[in-house]
C-alpha positions in Angstrom: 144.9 -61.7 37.7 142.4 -64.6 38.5 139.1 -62.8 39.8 136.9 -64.6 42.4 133.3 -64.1 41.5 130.2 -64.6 43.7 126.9 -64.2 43.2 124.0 -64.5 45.7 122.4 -67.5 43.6 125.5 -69.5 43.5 126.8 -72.2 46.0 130.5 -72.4 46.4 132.3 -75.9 47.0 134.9 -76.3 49.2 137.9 -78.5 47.2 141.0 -80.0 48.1 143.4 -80.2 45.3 147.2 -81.4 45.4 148.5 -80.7 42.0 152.1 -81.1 40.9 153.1 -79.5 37.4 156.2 -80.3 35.3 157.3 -77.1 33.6 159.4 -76.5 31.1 159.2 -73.1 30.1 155.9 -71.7 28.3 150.6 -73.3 30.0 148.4 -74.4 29.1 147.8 -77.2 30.6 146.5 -77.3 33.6 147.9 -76.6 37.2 145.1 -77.3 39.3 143.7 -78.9 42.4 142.4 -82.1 43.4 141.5 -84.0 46.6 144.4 -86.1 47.4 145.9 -86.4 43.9 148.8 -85.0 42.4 149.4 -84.8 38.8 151.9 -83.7 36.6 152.0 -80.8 33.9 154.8 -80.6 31.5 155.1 -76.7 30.3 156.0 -75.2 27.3 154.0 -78.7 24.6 150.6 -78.7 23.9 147.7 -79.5 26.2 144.7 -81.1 25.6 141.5 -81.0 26.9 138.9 -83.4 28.4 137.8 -84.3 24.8 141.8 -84.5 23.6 141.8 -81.4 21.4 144.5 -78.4 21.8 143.6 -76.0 24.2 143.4 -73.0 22.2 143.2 -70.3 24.5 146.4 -68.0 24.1 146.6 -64.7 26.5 144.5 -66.6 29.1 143.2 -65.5 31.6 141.3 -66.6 35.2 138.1 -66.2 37.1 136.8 -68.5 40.0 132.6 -68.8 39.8 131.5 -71.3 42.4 133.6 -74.1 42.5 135.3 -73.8 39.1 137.9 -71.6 37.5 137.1 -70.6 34.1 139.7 -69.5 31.5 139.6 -67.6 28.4 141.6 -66.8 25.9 142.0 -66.3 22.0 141.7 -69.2 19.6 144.3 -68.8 17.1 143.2 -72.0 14.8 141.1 -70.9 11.6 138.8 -74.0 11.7 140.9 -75.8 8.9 144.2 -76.6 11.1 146.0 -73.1 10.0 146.8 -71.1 13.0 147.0 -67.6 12.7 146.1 -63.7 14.7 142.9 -63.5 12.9 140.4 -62.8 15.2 137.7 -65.3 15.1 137.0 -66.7 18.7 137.5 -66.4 22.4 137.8 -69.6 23.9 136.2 -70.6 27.3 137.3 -73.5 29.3 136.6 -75.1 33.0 137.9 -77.5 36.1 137.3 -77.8 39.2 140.4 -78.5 39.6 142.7 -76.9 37.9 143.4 -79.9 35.5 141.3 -81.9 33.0 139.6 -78.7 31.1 136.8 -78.8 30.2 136.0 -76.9 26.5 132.3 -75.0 27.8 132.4 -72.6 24.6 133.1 -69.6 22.0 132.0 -67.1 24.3 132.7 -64.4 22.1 133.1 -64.3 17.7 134.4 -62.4 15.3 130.6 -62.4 13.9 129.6 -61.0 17.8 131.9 -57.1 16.7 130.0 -55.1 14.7 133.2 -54.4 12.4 133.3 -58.3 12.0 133.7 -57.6 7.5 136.6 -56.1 8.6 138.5 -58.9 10.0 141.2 -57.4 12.4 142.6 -59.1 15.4 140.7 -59.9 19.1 143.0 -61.0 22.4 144.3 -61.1 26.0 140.6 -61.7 26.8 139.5 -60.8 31.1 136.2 -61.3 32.9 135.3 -60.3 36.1 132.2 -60.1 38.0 129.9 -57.3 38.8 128.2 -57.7 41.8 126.0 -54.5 41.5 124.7 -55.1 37.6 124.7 -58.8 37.9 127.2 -58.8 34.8 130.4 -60.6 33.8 132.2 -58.3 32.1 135.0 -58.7 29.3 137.9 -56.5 27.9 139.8 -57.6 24.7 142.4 -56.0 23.0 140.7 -55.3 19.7 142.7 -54.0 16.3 140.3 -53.3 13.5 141.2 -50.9 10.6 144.6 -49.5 12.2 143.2 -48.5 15.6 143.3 -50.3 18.6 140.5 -50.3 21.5 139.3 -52.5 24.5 136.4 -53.9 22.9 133.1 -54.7 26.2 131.1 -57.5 26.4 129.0 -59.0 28.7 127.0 -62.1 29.6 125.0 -63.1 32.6 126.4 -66.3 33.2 130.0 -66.8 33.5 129.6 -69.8 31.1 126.8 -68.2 28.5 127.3 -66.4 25.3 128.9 -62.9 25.6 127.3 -59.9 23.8 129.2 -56.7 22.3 128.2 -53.6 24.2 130.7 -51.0 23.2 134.5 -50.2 22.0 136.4 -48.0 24.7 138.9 -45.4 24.1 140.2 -44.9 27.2 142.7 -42.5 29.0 145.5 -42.8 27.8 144.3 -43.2 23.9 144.5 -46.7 22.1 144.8 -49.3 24.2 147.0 -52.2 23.0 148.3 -55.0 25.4 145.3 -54.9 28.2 143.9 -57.0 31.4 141.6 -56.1 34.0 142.5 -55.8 37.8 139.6 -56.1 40.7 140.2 -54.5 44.1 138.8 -55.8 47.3 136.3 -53.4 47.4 135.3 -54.5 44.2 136.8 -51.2 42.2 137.9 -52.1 38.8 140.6 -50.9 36.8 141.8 -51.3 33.1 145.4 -51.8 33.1 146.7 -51.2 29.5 149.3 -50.5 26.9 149.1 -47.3 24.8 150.1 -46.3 21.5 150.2 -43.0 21.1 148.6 -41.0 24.3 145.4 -38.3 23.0 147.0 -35.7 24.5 150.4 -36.3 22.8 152.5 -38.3 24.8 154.0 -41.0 22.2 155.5 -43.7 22.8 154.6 -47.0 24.4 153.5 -46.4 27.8 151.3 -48.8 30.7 148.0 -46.9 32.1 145.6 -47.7 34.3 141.9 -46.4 34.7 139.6 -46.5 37.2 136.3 -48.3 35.4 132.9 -46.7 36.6 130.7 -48.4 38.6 129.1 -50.8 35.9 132.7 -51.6 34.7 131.6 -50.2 31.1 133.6 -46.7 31.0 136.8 -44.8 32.4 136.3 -42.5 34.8 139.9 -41.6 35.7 143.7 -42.2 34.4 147.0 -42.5 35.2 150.3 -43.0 33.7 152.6 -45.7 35.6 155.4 -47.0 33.4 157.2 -45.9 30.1 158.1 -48.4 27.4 156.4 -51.4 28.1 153.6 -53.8 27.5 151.7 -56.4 28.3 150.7 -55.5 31.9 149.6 -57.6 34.7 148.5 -56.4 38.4 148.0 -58.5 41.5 147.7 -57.2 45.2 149.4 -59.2 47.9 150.0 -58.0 51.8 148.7 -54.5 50.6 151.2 -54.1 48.0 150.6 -54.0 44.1 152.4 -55.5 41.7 152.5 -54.6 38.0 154.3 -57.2 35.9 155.3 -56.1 32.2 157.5 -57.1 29.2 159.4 -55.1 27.2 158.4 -54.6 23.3 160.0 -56.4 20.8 156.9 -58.2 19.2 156.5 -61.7 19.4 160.0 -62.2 21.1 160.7 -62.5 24.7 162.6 -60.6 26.7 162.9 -59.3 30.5 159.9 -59.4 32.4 160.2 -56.4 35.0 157.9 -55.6 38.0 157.2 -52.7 40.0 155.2 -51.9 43.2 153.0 -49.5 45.0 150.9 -48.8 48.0 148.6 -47.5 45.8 146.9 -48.6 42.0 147.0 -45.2 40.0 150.2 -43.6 41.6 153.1 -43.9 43.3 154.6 -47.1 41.4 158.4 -47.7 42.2 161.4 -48.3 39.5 161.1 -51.3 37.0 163.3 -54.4 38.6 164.0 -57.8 36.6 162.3 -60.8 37.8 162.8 -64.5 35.9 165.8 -64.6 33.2 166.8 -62.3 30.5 163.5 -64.1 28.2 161.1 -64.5 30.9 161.7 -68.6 30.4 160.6 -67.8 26.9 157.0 -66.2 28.2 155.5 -63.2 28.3 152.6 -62.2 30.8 149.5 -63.2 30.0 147.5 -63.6 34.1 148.0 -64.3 37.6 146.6 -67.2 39.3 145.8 -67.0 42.3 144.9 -70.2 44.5 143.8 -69.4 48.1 144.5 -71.9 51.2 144.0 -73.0 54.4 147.6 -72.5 55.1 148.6 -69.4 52.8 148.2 -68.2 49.1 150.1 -68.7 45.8 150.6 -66.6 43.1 150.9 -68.6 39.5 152.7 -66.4 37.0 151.2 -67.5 33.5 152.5 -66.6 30.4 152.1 -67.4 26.8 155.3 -68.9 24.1 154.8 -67.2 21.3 155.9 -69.0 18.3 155.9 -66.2 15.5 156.2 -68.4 12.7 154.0 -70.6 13.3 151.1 -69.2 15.8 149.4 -72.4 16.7 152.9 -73.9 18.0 152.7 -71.1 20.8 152.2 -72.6 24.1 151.9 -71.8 27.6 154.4 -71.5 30.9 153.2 -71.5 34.4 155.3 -71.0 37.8 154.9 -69.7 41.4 155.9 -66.6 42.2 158.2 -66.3 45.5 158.6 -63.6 47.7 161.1 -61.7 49.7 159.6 -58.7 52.0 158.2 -56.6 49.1 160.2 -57.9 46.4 159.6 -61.0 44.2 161.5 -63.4 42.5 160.6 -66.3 39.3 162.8 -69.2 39.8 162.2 -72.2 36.8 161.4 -75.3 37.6 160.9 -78.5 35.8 158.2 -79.6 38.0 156.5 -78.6 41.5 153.3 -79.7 43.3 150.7 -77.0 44.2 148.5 -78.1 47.0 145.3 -75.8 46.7 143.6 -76.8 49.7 146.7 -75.4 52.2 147.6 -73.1 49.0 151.4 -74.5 49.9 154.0 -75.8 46.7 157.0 -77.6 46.5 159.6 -78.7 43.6 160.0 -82.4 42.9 161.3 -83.5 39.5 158.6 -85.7 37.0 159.4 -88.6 35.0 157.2 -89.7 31.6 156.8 -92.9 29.6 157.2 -92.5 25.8 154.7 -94.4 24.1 154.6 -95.1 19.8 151.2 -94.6 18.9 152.0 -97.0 15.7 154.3 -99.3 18.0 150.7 -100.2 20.3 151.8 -102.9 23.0 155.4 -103.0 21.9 156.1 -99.0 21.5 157.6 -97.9 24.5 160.8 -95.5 24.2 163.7 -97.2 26.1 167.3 -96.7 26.5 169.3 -100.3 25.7 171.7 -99.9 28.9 174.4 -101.7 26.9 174.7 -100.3 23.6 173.4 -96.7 25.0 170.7 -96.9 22.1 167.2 -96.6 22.2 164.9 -98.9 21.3 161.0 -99.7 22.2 159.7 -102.7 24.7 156.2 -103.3 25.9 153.8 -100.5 27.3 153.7 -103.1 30.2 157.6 -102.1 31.1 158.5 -100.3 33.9 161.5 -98.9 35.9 164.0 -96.1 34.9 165.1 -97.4 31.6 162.0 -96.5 30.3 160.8 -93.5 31.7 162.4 -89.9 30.8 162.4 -85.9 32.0 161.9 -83.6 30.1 164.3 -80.5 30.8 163.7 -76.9 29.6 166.5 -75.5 27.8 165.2 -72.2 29.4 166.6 -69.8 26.8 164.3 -71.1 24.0 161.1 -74.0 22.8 163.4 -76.6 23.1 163.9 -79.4 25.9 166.7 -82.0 26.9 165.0 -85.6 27.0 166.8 -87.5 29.5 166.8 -90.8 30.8 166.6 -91.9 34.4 168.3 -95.1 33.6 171.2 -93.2 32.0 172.7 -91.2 34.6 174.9 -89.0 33.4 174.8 -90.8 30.0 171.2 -90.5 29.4 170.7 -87.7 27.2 168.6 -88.1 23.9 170.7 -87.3 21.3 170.7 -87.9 17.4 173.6 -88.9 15.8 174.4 -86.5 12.7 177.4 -89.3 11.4 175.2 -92.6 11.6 171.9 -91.0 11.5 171.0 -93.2 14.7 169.5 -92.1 17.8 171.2 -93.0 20.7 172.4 -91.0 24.3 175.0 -89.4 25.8 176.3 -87.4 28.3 173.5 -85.1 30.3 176.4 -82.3 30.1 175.9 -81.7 26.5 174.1 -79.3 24.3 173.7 -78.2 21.3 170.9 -78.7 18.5 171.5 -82.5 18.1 170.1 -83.4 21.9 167.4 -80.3 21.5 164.0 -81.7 20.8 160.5 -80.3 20.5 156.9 -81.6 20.8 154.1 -80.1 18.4 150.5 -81.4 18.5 149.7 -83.8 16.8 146.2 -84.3 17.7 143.5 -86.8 19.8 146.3 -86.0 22.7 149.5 -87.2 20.6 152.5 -85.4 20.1 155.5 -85.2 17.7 158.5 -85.1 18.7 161.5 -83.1 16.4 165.0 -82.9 16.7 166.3 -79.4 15.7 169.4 -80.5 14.9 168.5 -83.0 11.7 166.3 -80.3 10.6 163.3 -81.2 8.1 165.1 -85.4 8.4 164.4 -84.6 12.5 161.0 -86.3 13.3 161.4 -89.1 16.0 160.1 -92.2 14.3 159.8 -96.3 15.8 160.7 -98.4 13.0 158.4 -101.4 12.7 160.6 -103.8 11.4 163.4 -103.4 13.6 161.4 -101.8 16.7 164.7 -98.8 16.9 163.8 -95.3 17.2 165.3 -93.0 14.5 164.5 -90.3 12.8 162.1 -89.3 9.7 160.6 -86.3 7.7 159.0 -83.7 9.6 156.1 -84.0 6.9 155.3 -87.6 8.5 152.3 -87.7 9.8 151.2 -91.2 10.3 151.1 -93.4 13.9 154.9 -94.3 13.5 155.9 -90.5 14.1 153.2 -89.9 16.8 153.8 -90.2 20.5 152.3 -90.3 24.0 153.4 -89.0 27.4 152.0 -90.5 30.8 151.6 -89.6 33.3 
């Protein structure tokens, strides 16, 4: 969960934030706060930073030092453009306000481990403060040579260099899946995934252990759930929650949750929560944004993309409540106000800009033909702005135009090999379309249906939009999205 940190030397800012975020399944982006400004945040495509490259910080997760959240997570790119699970680097960004990251640094390398010749993986990165030692402390998964541990580092500065003080072997045995959890009374506890338990108990299982006082060794353990993984905990009105996904790799299935009235016993029966994928996530954090009014919980999860790591993205979306119980409804878009800590749903609409069209590139649906064309960036109104709609059950989204009506769905035409729309009812691989990074903040845009032929392309000659190779690569295939 997102930790609040303090120390005595630093001064915290008070900040009003109104952020709206469109999601469609998968964050990174950003949801965060700003004084009287709302933006939008499309889950589920790349983000980019304040320097426009990809935000590279997979199994985030969040700590608030002063007046700034910090985020880490592990950097899947191997410095050449190939993504992989190679451990190399954990990733530290910043905002004030939840939006425009900031990249501050690698606050933790391979070259840090001192296994590093032996390669082996690094994620699901958590930092919290210690308030006695001074000392921001990190867990990581670590995998190295067939075992599995929570690697320990510390730094002491939230936005300095981490160093490597030790690999734990904790309760329950190796530790797999793993995030930290920090009480009110400042007691911290490793919640974790095991293998195969030390004293014999095999299977997958979720522990959790009380951490000693300096947050650098298990002093007690518990067993809370069988046959799950990647845990979660966050405490609201005195109840804990414990947030897991079931184990099938990379591939999502049914979040569940359970509660207690206490951390290391007493934890109820599993219930669902979200749909039978999670929205295509798995838990990574809890945000948690604290108002004047009350306080939201941001479930945040990571889409994995097994075949191609550096395609995995990121899903963010407020957790509701019912008594004790909790609920994860989707949404393609809601605004977060972090000063009153209140949300709401409201649906976003994007331009879609050719990079290689410049002033005449803009996507826009002919109202008489049906077909889509481009017009000056300087166009506006509904013809020429678009939602894009989480097909909820996978990394695909519906592009449809506000102009359109119930006719406005992007759509590529398999017969003619035009793109044109049609009706918002249908489905199916023809109107399915993904974005992938494409760099300096641009995106492409595929249509799963046309296969490797499937890249959205503006035609210079004729100013149309149709479709190319997916190995394109040039300004004609390369889009933006405002807001």
């Amino acid at each position: 969960m997102l930790h609040n940190a303090s120390k005595t030397t630093t001064t915290r800012k008070g900040f009003k934030v109104v952020l709206s975020l469109l999601l469609v399944m998968s964050l990174f982006g950003t949801l965060m706060v700003q004084a009287a400004q709302v933006e939008t945040k499309t889950n589920g495509i790349p983000w980019y930073d304040t320097t426009n490259n990809t935000i590279d910080a997979h199994g985030m997760s969040f700590i608030k030092v002063g007046s700034y959240y910090y985020v880490f997570g592990t950097q899947r790119e191997n410095g050449t453009g190939v993504y992989d699970n190679v451990f190399r680097t954990i990733k530290s960004y910043r905002s004030t306000v939840l939006k425009n990251w900031e990249y501050v640094n690698d606050a933790l390398t391979i070259n840090d481990m001192p296994d590093a010749a032996s390669g082996g993986t690094g994620s699901r990165p958590s930092v919290i403060y210690n308030q006695s030692t001074g000392k921001y402390v990190m867990y990581m998964k670590r995998k190295v040579n067939g075992a599995k541990y929570a690697a320990i580092a510390t730094s002491d500065t939230i936005d300095g260099h981490f160093t490597f003080e030790k690999y734990l072997t904790p309760w329950g045995g190796e530790a797999a899946d793993l995030s930290l959890f920090q009480d009110d009374d400042g007691t911290a506890y490793l919640v974790y995934a095991e293998n195969v338990n030390a004293n014999g108990h095999s299977g997958r299982s979720i522990c959790i252990d009380q951490l000693s006082s300096d947050y650098l060794s298990s002093v007690s353990g518990s067993r809370a759930l069988e046959g799950r993984e990647a845990p979660v905990m966050f405490k609201a009105n005195s109840t804990y929650y414990l947030l897991t996904s079931g184990v099938t790799g990379w591939n999502a299935n049914q979040m569940k949750y359970a509660t207690s009235s206490s951390v290391q016993s007493g934890w109820s029966a599993m219930q669902n929560i979200g749909n039978s994928v999670t929205y295509e996530s798995q838990p990574s954090d809890i945000l948690v944004v604290n108002g004047s009014a009350t306080t939201s919980y941001i479930y945040v999860g990571d889409r994995h993309d097994s075949n191609y790591l550096g395609d995995s993205t990121y899903v963010w979306l407020p957790i509701q409540f019912s008594g004790s119980s909790i609920y994860l409804d989707y949404y393609d878009s809601f605004q977060l106000d972090a000063a009153t800590g209140q949300w709401s749903t409201g649906q976003s609409s994007k331009t879609v800009d050719s990079v290689g069209g410049a002033a005449n590139g803009r996507m826009n649906r002919d109202a008489g033909t049906g077909n889509v064309d481009t017009v000056s960036v300087t166009m506006s109104g509904t013809q020429v702005t678009w939602k894009l709609k989480s097909t909820e059950h996978d990394m695909y989204f519906y592009l449809d135009n506000d102009a359109g009506g119930t006719s406005g769905r992007l759509h590529y035409d398999p017969a003619t090999g035009n793109v044109d729309t049609v009706s918002t009812t249908k489905t199916g691989n023809n109107v399915k379309w993904r974005l992938y990074a494409a760099g300096n903040g641009k995106y492409y845009i595929d249509n799963l249906g046309a296969g490797s032929s499937g890249r959205l392309h503006y035609d210079p000659v004729t100013g149309n939009v149709d479709l190319g190779s997916t190995g394109w690569v040039g300004s004609n295939v390369q889009w933006t999205l405002s807001p």
